[in-house]
DRENVEXGU-524008 format. One record per residue: residue in three letters; z, x, y negated of N, C-alpha, C, O in turn. Coordinates in steps of 0.2 Angstrom, whole numbers, plus 5000, padded with zeros to 4 digits. Layout:
% DRENVEXGU-524008
ALAZXYZXYZXYZXY;...
//
This chain:
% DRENVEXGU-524008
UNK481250004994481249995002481849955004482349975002;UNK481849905007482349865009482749895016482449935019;UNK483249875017483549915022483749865028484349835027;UNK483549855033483949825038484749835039485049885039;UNK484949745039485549735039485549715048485149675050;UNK486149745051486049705056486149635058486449625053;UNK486149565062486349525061487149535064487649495063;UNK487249565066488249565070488649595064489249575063;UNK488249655062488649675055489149635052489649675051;UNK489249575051490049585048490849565054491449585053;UNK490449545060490949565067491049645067491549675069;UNK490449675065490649765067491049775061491549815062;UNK490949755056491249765049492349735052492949765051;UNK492049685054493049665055493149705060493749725061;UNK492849725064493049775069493349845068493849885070;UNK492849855063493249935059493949925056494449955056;UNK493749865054494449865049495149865054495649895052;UNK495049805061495549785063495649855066496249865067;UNK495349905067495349965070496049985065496450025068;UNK496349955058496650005056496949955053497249975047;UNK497049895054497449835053498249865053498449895058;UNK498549845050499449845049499649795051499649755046;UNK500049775058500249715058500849725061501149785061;UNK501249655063501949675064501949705070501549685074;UNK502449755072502649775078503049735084503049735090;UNK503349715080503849675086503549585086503949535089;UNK503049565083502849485082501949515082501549555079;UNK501849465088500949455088500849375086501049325089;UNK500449375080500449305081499749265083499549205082;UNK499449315089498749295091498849305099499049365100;UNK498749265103498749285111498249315113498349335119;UNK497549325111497249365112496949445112496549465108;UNK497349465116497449535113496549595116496449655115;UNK496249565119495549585123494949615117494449655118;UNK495149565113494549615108494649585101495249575099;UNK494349565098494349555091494949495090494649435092;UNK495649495087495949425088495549355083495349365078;UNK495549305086495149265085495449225078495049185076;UNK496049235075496549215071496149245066495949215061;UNK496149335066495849355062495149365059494949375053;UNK494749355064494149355064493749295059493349305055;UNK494249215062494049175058494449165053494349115051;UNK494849205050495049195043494749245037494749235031;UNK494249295042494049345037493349335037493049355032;UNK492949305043492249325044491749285038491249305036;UNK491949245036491449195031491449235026490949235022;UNK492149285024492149325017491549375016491049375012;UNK491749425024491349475024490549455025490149495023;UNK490449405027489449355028489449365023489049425021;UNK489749315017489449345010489249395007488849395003;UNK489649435008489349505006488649525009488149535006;UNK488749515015488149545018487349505019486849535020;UNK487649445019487049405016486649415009486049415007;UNK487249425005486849454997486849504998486949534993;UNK486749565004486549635003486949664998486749704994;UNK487649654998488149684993488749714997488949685002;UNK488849784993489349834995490049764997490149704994;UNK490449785002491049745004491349764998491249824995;UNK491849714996492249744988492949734992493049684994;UNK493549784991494249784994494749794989494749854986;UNK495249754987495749794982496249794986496349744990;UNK496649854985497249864987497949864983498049924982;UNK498249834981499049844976499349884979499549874984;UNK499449954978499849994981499750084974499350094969;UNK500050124977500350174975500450174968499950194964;UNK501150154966501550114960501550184958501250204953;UNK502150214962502350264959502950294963503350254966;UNK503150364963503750384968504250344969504350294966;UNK504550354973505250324975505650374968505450424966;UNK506250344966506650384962507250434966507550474963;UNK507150414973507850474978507450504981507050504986;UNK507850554978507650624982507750644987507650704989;UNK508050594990507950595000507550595001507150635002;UNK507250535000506650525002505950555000505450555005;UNK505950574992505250594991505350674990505850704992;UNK504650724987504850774984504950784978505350824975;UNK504550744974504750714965504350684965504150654970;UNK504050664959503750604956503050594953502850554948;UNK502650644956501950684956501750664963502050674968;UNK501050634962500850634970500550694975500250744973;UNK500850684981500850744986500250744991499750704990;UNK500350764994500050775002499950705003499450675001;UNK500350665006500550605007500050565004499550555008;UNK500150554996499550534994498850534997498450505000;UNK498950624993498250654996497650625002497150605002;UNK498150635008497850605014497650535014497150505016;UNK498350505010498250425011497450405008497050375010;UNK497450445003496650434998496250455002495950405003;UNK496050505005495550535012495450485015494850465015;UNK495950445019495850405026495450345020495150305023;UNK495450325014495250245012494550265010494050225012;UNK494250315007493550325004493250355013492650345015;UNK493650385017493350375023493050305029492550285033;UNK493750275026493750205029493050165025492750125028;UNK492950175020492450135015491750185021491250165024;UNK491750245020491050255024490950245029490350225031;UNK491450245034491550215038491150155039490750155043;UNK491150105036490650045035490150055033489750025036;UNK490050105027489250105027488550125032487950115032;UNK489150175037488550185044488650125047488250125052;UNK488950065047488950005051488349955046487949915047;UNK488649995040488249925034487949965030488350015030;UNK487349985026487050035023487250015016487350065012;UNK487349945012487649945006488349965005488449965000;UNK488749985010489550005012489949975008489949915009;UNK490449995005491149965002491550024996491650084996;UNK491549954993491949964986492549974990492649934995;UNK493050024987493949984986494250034981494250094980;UNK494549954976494849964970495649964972495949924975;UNK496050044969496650034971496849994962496649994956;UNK497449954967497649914959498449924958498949904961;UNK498449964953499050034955499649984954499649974948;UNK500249954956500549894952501449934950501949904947;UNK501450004951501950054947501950014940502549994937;UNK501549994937501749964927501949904928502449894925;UNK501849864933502149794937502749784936503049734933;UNK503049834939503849814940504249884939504849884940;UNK503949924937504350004932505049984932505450004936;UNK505349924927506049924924506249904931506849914931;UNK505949874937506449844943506549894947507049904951;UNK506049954947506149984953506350054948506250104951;UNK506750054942507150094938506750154939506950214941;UNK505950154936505650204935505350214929505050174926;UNK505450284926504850254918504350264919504150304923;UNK504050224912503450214912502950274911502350274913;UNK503350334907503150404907502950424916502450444918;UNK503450404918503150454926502750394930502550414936;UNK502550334928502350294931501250304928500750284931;UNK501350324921500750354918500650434922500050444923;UNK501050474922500950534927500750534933500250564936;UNK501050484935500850464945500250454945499950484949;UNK499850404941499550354940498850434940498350444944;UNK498950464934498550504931498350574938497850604939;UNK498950564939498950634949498450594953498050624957;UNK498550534953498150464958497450494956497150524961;UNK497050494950496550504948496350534948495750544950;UNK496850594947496250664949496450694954496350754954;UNK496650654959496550664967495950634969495550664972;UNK495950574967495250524968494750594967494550624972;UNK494650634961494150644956494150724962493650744965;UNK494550744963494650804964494250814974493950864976;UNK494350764977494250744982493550694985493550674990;UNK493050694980492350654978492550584980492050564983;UNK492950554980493250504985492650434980492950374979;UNK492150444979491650394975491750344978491650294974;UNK492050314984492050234983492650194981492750134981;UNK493150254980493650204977493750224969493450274966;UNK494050174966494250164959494950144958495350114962;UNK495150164952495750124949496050084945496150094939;UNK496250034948496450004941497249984942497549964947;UNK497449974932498049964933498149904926497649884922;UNK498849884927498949834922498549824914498249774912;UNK498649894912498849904904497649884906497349874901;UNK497349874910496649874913496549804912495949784912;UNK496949764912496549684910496649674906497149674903;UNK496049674903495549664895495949594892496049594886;UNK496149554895496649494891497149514888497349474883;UNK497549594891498249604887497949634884498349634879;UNK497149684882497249734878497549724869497549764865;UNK497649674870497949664860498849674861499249684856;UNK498949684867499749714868499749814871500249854872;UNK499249814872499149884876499749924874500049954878;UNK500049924867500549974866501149954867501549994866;UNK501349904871501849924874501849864883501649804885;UNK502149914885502349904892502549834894502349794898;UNK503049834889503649754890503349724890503149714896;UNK502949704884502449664882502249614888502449554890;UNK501649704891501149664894501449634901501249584904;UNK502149664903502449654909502649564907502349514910;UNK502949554903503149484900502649454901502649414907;UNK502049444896501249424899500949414906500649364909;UNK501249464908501049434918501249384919501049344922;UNK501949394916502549334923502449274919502449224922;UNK502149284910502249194908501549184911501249124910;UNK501249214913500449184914500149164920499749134922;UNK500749224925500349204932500849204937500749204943;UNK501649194934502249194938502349144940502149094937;UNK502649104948503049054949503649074946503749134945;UNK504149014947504949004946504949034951504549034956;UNK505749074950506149094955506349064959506349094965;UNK506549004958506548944965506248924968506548904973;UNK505548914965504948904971504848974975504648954980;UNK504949034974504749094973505449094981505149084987;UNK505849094981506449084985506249024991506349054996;UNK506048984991505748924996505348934999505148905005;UNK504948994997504049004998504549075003504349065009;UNK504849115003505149165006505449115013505349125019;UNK505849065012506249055017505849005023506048995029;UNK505348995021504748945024504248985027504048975033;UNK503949025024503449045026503349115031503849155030;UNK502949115036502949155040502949245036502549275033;UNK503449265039503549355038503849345033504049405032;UNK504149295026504449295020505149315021505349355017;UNK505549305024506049345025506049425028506449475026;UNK505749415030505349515032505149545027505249605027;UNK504949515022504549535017505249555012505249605008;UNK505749495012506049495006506649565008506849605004;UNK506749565013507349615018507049675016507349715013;UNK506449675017506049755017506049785010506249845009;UNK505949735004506049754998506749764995506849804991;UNK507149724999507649734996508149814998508549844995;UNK507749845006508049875009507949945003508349995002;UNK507049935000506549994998507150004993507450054992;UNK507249934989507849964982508349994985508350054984;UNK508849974989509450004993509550054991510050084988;UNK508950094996508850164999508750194993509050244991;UNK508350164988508050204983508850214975508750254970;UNK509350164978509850184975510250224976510550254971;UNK510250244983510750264984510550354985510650394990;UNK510350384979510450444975510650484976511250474977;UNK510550544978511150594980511750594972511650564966;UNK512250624974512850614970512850534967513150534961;UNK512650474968512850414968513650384972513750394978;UNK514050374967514550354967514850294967515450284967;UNK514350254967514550164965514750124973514850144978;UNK514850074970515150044974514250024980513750024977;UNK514350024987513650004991513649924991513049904990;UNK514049884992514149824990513849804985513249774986;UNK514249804980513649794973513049824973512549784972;UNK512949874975512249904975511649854981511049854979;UNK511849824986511549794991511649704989511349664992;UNK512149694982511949644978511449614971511149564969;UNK511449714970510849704967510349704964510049694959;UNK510149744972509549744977509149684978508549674977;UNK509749644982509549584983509149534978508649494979;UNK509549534970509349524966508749534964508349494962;UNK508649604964507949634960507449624964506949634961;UNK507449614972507049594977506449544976505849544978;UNK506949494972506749424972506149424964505649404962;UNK506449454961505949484955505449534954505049534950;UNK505549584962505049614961504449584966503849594966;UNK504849534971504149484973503949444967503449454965;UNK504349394964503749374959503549394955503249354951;UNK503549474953502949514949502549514954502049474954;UNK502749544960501749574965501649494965501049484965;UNK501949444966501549384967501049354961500449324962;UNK501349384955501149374948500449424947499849404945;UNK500449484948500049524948499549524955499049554955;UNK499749474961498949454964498849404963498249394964;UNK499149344960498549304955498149324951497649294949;UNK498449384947497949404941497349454943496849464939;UNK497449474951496849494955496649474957496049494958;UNK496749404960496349364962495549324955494949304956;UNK496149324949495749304945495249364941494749334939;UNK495349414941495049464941494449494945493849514943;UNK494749484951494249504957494349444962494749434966;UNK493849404960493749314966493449344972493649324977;UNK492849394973492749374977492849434983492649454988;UNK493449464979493749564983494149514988494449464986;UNK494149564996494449564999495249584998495349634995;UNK495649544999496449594997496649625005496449605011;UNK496949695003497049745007497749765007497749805002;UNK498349755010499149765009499249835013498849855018;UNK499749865011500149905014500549895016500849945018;UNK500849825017501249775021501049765028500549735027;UNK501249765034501249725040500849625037501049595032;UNK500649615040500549525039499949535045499649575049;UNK500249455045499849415053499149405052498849395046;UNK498949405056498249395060497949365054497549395050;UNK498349295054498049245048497949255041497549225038;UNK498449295040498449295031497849315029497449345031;UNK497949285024497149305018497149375016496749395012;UNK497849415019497949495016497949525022498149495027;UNK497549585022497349605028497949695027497849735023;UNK498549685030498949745034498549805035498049805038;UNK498649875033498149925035498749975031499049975026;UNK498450025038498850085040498350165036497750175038;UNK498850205032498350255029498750305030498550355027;UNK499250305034499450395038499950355043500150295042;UNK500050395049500350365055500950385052501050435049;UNK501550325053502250325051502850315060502750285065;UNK503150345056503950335060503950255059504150225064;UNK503850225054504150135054503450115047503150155043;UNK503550055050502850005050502850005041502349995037;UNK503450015038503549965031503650045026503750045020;UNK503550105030503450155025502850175022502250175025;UNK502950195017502250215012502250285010502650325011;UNK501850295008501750375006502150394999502250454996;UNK502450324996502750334989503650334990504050344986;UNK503750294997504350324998504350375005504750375010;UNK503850405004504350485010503850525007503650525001;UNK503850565014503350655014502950655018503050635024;UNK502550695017502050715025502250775028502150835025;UNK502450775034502550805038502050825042501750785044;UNK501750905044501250935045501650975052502051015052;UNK501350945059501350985066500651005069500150975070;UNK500751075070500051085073499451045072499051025077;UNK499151045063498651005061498850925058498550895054;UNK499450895063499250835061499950815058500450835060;UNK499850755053500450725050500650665050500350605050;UNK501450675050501550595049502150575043502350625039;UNK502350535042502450515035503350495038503450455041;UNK503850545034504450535034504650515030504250505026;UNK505250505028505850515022506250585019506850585022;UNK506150625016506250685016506950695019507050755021;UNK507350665019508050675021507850685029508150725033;UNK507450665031507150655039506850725043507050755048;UNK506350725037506350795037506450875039506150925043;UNK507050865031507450935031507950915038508350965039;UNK508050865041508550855046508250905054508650945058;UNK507750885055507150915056507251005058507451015063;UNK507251035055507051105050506551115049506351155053;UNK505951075044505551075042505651125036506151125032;UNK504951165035504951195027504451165021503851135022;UNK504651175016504051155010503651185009503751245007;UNK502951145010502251175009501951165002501851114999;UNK501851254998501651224991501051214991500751224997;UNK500651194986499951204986499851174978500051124975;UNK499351234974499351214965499951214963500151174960;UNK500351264965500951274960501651214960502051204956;UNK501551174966501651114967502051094974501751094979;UNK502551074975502851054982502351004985502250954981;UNK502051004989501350984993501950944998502250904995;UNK502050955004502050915011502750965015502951025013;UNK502950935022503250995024503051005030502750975034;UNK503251075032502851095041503451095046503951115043;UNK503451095052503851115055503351125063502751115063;UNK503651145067503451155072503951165080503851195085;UNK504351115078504851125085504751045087504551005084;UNK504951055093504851015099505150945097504950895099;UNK505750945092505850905091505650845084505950795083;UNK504950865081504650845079504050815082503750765079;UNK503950835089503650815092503850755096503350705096;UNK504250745099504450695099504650645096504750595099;UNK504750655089504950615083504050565082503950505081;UNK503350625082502950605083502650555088502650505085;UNK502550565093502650525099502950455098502650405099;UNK503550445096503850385095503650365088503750305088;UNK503350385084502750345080502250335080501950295076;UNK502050365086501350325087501550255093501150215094;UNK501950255095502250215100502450145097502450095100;UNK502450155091502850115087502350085082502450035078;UNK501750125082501250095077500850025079500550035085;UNK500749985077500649915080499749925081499449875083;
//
């Protein structure tokens, strides 16, 4: 039996999404703010036609949940939490979502990019396999059927290096890397590129500075800077090779980006700040609902820790001034 597609369907399809669009806070780069921006509409709608004209599930990849922050201000360890948990909720929701709009509905493949850059973001590969494996049987645990995962050691061209890590990381960068210097030009020219490189550089920063860390923060904010510029031409490397893996998947960031980019911004738990992820803070639990800190934020708070499975899960609090700390996140959510 065939199913009627409606003809507006892929307007209602950009609608849902922009509903949950990540964009910058303090830069609009579309002046039409009255309903669908026309920047975005026309950079995305010929994609989603496709789909719907071939009667085919929208397909979405997302590069995201690598793997814990290594500081324990920020996270609770190196196992996925609550945080996660919800984030996975809100995207298999987000995917049915479309299907009551569109009855073929939507794929989204998370494309886990933790094996990407493990030695830059000074994580092993051990807890990067563990994250990865928590990712899974939360998906599993949670019937979350329209998402999937995939991760590097997953493109069938490295499998003749599968046993090691280096390896296959090496393989990325000779196969799909630009120079550092193009990689540097493309940052300083391109719209949101220096936001971008700030942001990363800030993630290493904070991610160094460790409780009982003693080093000099100078050097450490030097060589942040450094690894910044490296862990952009990994993920750069690693969406060429999604691109050529998945040509015809929409890409889906957890980064803020403009109207226009071909990467569509999108929000998977309301944050205090636009460039937090569920892999550097915690979820915070007020009166049912949560929002995503840095655990130093937190316990500053007096917030307590919620187990669940044997497991440090999320934290709750319930004072007034968590309320407020809420409030200005949603104020701030673009």
């Amino acid at each position: 039996m065939s199913v009627h597609i409606h003809s507006d369907s892929p307007l209602l399809i950009l609608r849902e999404i922009d509903r949950n669009r990540r964009g910058y806070s303090a830069y609009k780069s579309c002046p039409d703010h009255r309903d669908l921006c026309e920047c975005f509409k026309k950079t995305h709608h010929s994609k989603i036609k496709a789909f719907v004209k071939a009667n085919r599930p929208i397909e979405f990849i997302l590069p995201a949940f690598p793997a814990k922050s290594p500081n324990k201000n920020k996270v609770l360890g190196y196992l996925p939490d609550m945080a996660e948990r919800i984030s996975l909720a809100f995207l298999n929701d987000f995917c049915q979502r479309i299907e009551r709009i569109y009855p073929p509905g939507a794929k989204l493949t998370i494309c886990s990019d933790g094996r990407v850059f493990g030695d830059l973001i000074r994580t092993s590969d051990e807890k990067i396999s563990a994250y990865q494996a928590g990712i899974r049987q939360l998906i599993a645990d949670q019937r979350a059927n329209r998402l999937d995962l995939f991760n590097l050691e997953d493109f069938q061209p490295f499998a003749d290096c599968a046993g090691s890590f280096d390896e296959i990381r090496q393989r990325l960068i000779d196969e799909f890397a630009h120079p550092v210097e193009a990689i540097k030009r493309q940052l300083m020219t391109e719209e949101g590129g220096r936001r971008l490189y700030c942001a990363i550089t800030r993630f290493l920063y904070e991610d160094g500075l460790m409780p009982g860390y003693s080093g000099s923060k100078s050097k450490l904010q030097q060589d942040s800077r450094q690894r910044a510029i490296r862990v952009i031409k990994r993920s750069q490397a690693w969406g060429a090779l999604l691109a050529h893996h998945f040509p015809q998947a929409i890409r889906l960031s957890i980064h803020p980006q403009p109207a226009h980019s071909q990467k569509i911004g999108i929000h998977m738990i309301p944050t205090k700040d636009s460039w937090l992820t569920p892999w550097h803070g915690v979820a915070v639990e007020e009166e049912g609902k949560f929002v995503l800190m840095k655990r130093s934020e937190a316990e500053s708070l007096g917030a307590h820790i919620v187990m669940r499975d044997n497991q440090q899960s999320h934290y709750q609090i319930g004072c007034p001034a968590l309320r407020d700390h809420c409030d200005l996140a949603k104020r701030k959510m673009p």
